[in-house]
PQR file with spaces between the fields and no chain letter, atoms N, CA, C, O and H, PARSE charges and radii, in Angstrom:
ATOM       1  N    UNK     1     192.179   61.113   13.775 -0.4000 1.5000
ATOM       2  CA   UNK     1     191.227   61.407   14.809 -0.0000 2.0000
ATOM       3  C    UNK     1     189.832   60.964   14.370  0.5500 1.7000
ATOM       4  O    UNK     1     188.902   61.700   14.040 -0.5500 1.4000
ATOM       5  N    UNK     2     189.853   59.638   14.426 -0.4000 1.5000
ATOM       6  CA   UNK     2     187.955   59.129   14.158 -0.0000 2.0000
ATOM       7  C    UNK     2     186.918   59.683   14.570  0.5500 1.7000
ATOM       8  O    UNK     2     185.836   59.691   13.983 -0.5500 1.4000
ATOM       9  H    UNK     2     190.609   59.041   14.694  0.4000 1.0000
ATOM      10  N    UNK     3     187.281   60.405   16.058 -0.4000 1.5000
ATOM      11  CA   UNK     3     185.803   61.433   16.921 -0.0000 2.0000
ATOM      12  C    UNK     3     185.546   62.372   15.965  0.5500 1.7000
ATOM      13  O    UNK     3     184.499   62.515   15.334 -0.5500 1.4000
ATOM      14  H    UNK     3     188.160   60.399   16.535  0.4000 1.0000
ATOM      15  N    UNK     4     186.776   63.145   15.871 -0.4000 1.5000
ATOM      16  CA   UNK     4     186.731   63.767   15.084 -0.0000 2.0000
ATOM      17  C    UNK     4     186.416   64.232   13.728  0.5500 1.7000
ATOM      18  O    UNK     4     186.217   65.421   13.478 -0.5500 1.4000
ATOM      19  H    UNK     4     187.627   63.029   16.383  0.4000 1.0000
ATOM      20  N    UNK     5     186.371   63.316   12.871 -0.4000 1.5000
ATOM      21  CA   UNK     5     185.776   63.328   11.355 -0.0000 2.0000
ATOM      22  C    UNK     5     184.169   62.492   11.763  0.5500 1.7000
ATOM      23  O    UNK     5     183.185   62.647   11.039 -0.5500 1.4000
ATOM      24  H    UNK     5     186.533   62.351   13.074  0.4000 1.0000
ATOM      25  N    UNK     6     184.152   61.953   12.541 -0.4000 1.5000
ATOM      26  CA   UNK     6     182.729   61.396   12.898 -0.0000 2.0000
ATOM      27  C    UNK     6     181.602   63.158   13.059  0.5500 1.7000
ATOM      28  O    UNK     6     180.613   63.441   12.382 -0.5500 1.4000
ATOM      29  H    UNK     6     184.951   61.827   13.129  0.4000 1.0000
ATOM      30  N    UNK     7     182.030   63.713   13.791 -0.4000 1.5000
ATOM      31  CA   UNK     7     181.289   64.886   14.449 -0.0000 2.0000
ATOM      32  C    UNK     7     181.516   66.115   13.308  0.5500 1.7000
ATOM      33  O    UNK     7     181.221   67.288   13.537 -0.5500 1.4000
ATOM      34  H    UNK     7     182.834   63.483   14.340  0.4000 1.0000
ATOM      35  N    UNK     8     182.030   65.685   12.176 -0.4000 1.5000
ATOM      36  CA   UNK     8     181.474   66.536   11.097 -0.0000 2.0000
ATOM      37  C    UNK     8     180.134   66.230    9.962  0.5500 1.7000
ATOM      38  O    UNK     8     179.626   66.988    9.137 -0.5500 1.4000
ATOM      39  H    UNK     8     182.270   64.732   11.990  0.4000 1.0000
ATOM      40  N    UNK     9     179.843   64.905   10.286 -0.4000 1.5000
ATOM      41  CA   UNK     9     178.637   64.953    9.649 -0.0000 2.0000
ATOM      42  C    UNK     9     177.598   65.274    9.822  0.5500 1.7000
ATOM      43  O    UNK     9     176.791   65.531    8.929 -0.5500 1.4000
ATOM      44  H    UNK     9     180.256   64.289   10.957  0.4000 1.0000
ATOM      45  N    UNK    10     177.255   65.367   11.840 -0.4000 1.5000
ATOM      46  CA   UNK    10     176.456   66.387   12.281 -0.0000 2.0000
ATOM      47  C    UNK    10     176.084   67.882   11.753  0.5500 1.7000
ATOM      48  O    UNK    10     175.079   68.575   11.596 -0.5500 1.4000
ATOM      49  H    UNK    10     177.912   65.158   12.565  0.4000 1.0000
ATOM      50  N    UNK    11     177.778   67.981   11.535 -0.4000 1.5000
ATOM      51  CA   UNK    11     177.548   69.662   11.165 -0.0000 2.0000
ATOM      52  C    UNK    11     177.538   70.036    9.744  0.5500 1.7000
ATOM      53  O    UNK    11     177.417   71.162    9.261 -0.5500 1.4000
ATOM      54  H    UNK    11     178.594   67.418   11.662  0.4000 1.0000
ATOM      55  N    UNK    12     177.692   68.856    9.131 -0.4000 1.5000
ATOM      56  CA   UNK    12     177.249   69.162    7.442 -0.0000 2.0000
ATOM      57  C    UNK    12     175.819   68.994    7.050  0.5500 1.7000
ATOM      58  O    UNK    12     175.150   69.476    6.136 -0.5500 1.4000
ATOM      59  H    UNK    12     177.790   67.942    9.524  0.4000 1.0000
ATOM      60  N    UNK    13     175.437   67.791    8.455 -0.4000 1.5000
ATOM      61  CA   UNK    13     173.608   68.210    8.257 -0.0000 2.0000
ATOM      62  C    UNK    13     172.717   69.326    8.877  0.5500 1.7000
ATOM      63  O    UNK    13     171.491   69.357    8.775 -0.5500 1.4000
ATOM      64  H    UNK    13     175.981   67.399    9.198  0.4000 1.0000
ATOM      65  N    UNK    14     173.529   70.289    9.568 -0.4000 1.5000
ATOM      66  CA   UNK    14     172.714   70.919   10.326 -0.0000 2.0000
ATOM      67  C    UNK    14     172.756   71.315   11.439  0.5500 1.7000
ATOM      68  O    UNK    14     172.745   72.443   11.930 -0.5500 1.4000
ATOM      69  H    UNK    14     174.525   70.264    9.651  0.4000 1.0000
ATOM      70  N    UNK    15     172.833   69.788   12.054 -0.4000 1.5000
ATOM      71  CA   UNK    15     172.457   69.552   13.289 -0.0000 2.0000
ATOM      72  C    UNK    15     173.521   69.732   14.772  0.5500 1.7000
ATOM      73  O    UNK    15     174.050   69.032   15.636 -0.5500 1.4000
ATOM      74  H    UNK    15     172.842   68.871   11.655  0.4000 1.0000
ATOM      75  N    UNK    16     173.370   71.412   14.287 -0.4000 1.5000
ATOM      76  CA   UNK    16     174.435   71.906   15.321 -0.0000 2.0000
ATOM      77  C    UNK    16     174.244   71.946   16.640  0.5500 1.7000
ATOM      78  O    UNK    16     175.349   72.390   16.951 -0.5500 1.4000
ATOM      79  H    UNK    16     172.940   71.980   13.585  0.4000 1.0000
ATOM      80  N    UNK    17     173.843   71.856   17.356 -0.4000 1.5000
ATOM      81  CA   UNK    17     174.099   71.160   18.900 -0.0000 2.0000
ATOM      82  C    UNK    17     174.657   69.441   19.369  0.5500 1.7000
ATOM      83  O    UNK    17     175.159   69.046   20.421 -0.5500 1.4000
ATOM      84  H    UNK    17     172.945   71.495   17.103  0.4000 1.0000
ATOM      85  N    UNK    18     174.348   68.774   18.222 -0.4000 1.5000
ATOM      86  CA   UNK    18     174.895   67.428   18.052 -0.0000 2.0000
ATOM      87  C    UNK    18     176.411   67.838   17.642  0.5500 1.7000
ATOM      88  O    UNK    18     177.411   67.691   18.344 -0.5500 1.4000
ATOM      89  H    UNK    18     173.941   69.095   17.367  0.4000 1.0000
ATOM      90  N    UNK    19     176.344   68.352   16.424 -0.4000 1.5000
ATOM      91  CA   UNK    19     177.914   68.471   16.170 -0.0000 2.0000
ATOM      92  C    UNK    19     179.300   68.859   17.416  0.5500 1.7000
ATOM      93  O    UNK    19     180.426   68.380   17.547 -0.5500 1.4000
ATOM      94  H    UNK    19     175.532   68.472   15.854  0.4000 1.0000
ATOM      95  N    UNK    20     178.441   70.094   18.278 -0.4000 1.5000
ATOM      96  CA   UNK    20     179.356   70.424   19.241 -0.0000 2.0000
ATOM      97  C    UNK    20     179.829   69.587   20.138  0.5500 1.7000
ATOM      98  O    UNK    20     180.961   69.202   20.432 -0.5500 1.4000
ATOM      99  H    UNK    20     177.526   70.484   18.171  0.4000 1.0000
ATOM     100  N    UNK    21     178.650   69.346   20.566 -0.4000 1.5000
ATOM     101  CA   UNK    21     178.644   67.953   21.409 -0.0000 2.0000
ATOM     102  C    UNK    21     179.956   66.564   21.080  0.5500 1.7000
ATOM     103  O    UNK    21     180.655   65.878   21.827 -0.5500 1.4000
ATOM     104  H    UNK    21     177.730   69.659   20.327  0.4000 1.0000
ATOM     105  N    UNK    22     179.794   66.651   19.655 -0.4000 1.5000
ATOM     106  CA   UNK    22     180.595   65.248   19.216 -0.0000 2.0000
ATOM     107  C    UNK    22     182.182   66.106   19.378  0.5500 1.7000
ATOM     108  O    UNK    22     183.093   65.698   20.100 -0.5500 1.4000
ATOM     109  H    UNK    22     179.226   67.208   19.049  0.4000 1.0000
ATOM     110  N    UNK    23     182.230   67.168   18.659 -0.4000 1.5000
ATOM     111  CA   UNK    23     183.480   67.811   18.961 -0.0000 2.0000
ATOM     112  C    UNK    23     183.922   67.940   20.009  0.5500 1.7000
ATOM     113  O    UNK    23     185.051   67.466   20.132 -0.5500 1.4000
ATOM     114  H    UNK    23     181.490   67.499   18.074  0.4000 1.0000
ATOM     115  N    UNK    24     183.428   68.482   21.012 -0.4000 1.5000
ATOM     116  CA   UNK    24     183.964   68.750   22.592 -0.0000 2.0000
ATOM     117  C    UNK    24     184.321   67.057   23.045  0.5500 1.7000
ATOM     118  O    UNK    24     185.393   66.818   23.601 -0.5500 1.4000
ATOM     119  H    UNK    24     182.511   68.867   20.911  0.4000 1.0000
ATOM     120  N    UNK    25     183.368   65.980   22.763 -0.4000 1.5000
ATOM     121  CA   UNK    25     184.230   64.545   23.322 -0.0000 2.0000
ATOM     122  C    UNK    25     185.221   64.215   22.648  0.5500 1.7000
ATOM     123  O    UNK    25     186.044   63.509   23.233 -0.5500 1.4000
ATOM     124  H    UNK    25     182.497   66.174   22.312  0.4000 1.0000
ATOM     125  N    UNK    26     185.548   64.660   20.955 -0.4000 1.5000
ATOM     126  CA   UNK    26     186.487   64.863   20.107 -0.0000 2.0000
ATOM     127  C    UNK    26     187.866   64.894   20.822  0.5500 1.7000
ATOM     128  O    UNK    26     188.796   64.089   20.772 -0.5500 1.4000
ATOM     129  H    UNK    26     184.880   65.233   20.480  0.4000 1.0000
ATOM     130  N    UNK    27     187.704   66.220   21.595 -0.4000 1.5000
ATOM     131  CA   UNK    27     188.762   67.010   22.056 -0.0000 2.0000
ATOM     132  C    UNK    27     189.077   66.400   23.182  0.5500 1.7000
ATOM     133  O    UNK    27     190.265   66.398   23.505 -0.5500 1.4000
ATOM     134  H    UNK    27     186.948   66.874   21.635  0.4000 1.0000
ATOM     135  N    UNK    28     188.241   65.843   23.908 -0.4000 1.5000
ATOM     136  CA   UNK    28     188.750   65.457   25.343 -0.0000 2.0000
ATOM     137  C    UNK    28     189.646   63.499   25.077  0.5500 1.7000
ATOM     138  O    UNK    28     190.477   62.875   25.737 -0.5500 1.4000
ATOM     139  H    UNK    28     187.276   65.844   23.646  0.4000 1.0000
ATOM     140  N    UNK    29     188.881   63.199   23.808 -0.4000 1.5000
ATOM     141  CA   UNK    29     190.107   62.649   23.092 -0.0000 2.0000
ATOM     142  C    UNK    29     191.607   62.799   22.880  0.5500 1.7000
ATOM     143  O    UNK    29     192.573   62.167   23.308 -0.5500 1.4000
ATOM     144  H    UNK    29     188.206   63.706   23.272  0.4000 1.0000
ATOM     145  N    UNK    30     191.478   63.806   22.109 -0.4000 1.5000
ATOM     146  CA   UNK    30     192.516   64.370   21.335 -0.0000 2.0000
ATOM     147  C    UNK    30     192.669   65.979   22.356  0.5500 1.7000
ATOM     148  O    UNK    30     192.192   67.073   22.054 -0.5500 1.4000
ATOM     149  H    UNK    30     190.693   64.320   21.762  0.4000 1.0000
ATOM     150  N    UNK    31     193.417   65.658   23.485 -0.4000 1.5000
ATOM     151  CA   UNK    31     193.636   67.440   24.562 -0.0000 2.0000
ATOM     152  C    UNK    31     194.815   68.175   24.017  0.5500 1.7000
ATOM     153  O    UNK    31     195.275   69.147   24.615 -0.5500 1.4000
ATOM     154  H    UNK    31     193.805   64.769   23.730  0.4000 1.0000
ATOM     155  N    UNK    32     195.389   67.670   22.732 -0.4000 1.5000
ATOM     156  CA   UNK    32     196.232   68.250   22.008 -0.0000 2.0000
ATOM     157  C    UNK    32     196.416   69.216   21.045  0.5500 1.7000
ATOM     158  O    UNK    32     197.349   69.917   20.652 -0.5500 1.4000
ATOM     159  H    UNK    32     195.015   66.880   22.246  0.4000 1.0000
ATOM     160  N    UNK    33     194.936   69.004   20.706 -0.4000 1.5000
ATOM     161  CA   UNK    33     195.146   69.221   19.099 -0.0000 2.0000
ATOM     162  C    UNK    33     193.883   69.699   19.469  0.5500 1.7000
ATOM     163  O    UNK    33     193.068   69.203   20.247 -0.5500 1.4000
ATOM     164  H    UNK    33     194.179   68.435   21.025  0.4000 1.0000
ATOM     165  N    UNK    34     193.772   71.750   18.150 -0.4000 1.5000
ATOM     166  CA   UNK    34     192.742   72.567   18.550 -0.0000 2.0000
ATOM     167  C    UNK    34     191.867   72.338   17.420  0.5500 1.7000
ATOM     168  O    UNK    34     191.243   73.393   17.310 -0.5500 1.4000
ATOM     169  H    UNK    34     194.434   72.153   17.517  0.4000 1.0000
ATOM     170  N    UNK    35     191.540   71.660   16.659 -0.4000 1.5000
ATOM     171  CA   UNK    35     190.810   71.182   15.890 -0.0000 2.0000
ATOM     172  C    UNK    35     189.208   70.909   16.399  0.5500 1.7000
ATOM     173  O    UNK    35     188.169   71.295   15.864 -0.5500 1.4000
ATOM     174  H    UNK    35     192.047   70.803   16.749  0.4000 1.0000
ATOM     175  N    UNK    36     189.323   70.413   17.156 -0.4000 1.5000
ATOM     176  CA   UNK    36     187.962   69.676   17.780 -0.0000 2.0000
ATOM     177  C    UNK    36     186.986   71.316   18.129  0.5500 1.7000
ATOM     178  O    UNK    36     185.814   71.630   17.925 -0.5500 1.4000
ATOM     179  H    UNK    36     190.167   70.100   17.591  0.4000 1.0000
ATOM     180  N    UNK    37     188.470   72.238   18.885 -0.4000 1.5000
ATOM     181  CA   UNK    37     187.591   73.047   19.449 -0.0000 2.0000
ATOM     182  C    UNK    37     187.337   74.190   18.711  0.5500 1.7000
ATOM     183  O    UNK    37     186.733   75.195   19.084 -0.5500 1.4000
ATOM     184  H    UNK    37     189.422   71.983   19.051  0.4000 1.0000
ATOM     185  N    UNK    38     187.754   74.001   17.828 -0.4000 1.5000
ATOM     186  CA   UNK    38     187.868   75.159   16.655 -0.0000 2.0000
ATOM     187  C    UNK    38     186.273   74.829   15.794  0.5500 1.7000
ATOM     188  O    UNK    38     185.440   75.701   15.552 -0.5500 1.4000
ATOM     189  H    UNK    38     188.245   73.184   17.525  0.4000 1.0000
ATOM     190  N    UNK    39     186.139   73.319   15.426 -0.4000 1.5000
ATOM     191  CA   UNK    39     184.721   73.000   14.730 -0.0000 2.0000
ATOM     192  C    UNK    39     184.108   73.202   15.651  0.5500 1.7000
ATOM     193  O    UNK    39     183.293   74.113   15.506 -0.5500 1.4000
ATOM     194  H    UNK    39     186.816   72.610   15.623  0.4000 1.0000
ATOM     195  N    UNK    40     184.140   72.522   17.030 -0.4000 1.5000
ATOM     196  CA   UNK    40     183.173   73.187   17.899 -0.0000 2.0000
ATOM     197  C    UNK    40     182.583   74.762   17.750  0.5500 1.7000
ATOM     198  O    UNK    40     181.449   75.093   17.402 -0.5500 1.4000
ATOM     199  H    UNK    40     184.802   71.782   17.148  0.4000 1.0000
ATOM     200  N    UNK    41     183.610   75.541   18.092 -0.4000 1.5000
ATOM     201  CA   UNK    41     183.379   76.961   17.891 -0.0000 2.0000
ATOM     202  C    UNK    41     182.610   77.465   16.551  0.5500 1.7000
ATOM     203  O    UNK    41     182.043   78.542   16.368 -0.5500 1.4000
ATOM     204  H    UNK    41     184.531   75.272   18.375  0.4000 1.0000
ATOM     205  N    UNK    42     182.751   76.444   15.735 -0.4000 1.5000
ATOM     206  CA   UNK    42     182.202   77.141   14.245 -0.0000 2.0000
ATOM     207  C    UNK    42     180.782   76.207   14.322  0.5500 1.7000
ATOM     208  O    UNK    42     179.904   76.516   13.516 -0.5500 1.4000
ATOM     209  H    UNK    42     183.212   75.569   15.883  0.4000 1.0000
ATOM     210  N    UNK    43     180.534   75.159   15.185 -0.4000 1.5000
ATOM     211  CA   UNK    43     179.071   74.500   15.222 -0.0000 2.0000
ATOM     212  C    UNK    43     178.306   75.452   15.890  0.5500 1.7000
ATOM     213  O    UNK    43     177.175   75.743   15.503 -0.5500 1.4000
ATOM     214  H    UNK    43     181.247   74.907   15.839  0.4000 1.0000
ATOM     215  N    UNK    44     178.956   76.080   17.092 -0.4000 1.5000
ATOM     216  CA   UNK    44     177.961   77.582   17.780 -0.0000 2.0000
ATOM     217  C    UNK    44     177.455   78.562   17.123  0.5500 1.7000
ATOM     218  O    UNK    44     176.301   78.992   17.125 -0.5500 1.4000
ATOM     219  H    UNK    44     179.875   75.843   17.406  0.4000 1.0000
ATOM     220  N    UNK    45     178.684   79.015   16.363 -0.4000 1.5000
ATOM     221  CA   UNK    45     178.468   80.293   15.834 -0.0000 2.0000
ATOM     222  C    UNK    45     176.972   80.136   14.699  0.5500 1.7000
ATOM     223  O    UNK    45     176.085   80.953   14.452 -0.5500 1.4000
ATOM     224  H    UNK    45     179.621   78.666   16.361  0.4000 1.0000
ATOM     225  N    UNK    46     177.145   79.062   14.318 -0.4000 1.5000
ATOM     226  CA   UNK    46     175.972   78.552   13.464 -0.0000 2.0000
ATOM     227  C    UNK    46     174.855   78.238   14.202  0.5500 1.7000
ATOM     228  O    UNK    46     173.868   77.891   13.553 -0.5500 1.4000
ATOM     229  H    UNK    46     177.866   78.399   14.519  0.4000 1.0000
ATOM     230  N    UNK    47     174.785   78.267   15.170 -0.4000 1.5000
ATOM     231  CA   UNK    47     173.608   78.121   16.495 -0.0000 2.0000
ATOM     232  C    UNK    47     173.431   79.020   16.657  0.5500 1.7000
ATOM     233  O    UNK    47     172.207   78.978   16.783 -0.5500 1.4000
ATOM     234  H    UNK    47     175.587   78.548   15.697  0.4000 1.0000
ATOM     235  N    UNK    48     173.736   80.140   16.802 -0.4000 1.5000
ATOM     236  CA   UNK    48     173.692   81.238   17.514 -0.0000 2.0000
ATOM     237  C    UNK    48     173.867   81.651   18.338  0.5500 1.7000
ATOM     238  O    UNK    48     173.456   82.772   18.637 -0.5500 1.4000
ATOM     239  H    UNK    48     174.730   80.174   16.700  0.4000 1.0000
ATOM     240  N    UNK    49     174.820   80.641   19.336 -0.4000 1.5000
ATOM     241  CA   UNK    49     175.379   80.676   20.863 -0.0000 2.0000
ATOM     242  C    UNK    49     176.924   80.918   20.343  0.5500 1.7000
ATOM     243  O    UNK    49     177.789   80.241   19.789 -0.5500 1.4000
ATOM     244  H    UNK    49     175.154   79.731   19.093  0.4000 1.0000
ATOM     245  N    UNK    50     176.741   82.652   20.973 -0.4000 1.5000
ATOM     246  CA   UNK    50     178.490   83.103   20.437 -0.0000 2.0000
ATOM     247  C    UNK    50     179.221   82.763   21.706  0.5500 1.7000
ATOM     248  O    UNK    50     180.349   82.269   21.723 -0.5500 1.4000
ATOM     249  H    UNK    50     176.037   83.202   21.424  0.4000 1.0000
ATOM     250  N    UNK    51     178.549   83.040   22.701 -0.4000 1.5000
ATOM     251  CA   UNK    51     179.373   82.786   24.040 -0.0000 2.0000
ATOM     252  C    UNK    51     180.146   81.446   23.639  0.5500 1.7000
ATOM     253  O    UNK    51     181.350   81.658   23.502 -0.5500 1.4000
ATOM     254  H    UNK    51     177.633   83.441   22.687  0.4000 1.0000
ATOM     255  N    UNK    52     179.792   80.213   23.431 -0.4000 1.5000
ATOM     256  CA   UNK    52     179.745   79.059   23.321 -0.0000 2.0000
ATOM     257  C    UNK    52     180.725   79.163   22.006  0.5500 1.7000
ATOM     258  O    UNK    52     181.187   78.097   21.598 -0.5500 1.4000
ATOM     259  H    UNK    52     178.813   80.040   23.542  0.4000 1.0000
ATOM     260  N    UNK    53     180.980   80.043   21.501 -0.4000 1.5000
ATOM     261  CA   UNK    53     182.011   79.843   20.162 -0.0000 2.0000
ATOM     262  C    UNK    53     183.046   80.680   20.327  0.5500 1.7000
ATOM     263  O    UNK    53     184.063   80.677   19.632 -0.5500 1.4000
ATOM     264  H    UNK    53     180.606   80.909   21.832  0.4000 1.0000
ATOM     265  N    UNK    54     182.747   81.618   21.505 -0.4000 1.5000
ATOM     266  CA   UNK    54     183.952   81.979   22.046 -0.0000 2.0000
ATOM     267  C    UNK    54     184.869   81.428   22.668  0.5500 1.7000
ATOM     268  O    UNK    54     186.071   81.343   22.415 -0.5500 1.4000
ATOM     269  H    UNK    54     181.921   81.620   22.069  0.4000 1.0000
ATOM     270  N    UNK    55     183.967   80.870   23.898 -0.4000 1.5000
ATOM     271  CA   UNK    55     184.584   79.394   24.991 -0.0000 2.0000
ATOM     272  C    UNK    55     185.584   78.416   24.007  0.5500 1.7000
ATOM     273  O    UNK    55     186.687   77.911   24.221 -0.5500 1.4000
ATOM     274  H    UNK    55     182.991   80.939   24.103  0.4000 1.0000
ATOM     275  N    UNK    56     184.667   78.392   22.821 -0.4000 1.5000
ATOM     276  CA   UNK    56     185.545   77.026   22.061 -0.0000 2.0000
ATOM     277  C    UNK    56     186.534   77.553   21.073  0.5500 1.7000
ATOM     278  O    UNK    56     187.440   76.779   20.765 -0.5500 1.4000
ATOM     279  H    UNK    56     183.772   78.802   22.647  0.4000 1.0000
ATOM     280  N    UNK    57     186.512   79.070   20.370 -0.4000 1.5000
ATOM     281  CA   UNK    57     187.322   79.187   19.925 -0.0000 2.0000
ATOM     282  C    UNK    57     188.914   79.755   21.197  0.5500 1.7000
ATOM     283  O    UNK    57     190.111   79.572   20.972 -0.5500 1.4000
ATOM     284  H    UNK    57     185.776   79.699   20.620  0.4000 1.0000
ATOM     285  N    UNK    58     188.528   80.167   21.950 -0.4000 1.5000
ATOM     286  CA   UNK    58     189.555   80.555   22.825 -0.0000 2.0000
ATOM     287  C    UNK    58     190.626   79.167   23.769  0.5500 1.7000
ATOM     288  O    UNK    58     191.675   79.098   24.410 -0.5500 1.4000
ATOM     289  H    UNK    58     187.556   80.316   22.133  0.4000 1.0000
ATOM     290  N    UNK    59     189.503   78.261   23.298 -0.4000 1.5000
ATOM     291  CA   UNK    59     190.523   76.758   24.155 -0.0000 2.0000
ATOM     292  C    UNK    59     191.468   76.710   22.871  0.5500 1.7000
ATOM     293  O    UNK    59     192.681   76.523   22.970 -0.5500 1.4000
ATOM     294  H    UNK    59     188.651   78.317   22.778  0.4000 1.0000
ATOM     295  N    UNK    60     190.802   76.898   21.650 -0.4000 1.5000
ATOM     296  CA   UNK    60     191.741   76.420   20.440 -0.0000 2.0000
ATOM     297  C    UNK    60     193.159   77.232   20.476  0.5500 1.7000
ATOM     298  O    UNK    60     194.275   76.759   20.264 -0.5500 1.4000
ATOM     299  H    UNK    60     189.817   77.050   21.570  0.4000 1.0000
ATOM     300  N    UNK    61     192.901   78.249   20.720 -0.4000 1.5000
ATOM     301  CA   UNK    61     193.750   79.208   20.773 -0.0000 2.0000
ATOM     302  C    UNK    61     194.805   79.273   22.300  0.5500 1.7000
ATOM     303  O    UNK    61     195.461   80.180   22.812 -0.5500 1.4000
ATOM     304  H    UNK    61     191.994   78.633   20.892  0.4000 1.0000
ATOM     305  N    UNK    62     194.575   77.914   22.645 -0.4000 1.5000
ATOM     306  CA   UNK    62     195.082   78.216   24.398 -0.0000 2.0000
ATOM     307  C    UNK    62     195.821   76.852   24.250  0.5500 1.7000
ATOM     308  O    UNK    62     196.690   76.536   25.063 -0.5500 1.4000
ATOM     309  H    UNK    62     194.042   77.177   22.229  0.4000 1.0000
ATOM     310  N    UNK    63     195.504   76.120   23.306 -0.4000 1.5000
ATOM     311  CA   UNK    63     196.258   74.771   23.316 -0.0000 2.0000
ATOM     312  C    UNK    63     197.117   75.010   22.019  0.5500 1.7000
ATOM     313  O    UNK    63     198.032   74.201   21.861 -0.5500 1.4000
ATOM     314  H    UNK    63     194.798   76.377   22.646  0.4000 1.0000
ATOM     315  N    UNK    64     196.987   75.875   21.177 -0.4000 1.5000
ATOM     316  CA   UNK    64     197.972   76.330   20.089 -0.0000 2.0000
ATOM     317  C    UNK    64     197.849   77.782   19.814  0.5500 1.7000
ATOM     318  O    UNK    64     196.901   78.248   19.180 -0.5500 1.4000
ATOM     319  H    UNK    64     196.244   76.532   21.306  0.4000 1.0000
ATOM     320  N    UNK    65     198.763   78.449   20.271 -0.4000 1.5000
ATOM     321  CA   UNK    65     198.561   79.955   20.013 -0.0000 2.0000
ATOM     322  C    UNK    65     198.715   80.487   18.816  0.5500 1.7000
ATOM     323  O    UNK    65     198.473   81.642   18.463 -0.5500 1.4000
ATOM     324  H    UNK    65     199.532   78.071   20.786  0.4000 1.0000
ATOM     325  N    UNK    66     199.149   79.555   18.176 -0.4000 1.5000
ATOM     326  CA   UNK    66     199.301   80.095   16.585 -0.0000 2.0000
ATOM     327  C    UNK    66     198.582   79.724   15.237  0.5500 1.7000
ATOM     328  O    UNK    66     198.865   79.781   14.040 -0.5500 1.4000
ATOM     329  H    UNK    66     199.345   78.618   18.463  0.4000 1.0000
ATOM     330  N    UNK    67     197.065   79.145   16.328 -0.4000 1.5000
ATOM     331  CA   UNK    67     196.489   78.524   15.080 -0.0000 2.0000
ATOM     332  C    UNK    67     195.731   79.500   14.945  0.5500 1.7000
ATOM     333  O    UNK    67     194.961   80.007   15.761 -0.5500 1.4000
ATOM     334  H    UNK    67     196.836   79.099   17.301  0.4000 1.0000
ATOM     335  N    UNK    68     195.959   79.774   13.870 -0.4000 1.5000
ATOM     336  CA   UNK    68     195.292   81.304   12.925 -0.0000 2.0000
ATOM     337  C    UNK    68     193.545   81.016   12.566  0.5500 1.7000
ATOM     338  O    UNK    68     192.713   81.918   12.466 -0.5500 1.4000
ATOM     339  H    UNK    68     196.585   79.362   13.208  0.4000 1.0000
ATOM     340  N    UNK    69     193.290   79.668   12.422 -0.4000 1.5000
ATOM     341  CA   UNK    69     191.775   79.825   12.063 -0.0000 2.0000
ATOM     342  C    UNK    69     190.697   79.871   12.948  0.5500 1.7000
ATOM     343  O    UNK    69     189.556   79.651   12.540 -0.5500 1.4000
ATOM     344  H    UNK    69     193.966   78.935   12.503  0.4000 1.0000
ATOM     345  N    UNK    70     190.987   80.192   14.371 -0.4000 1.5000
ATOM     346  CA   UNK    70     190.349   80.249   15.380 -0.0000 2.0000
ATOM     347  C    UNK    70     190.576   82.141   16.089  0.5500 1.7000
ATOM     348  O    UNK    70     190.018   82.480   17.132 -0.5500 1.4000
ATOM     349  H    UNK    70     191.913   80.371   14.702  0.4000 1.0000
């Protein structure tokens, strides 16, 4: 997933509203796999927009119910 490892360097610099951003087009990539929305969810929570890390951890959890890190 190239979107995907791309939109973590956003969030290793910081720059968490970019990161989400890259994750959520991540995902609409990849509508399989809860990865995208799971970093998403953890780029919010680091923002301080929980709503927004709820939204994203709960898709993770809706496209794989058993992924435990969301």
């Amino acid at each position: 997933m190239p979107a995907y490892n791309a939109a973590n360097a956003p969030l290793r610099l910081g720059r968490y509203a970019e990161a989400s951003d890259a994750y959520r087009q991540a995902a609409e990539r990849e509508p399989d796999h809860p990865d995208p929305w799971h970093s998403a969810g953890v780029a919010y929570v680091r923002s301080g927009d929980l709503h927004g890390a709820y939204q994203a951890f709960r898709r993770a959890v809706r496209i794989d119910s058993g992924y435990l890190a969301s």
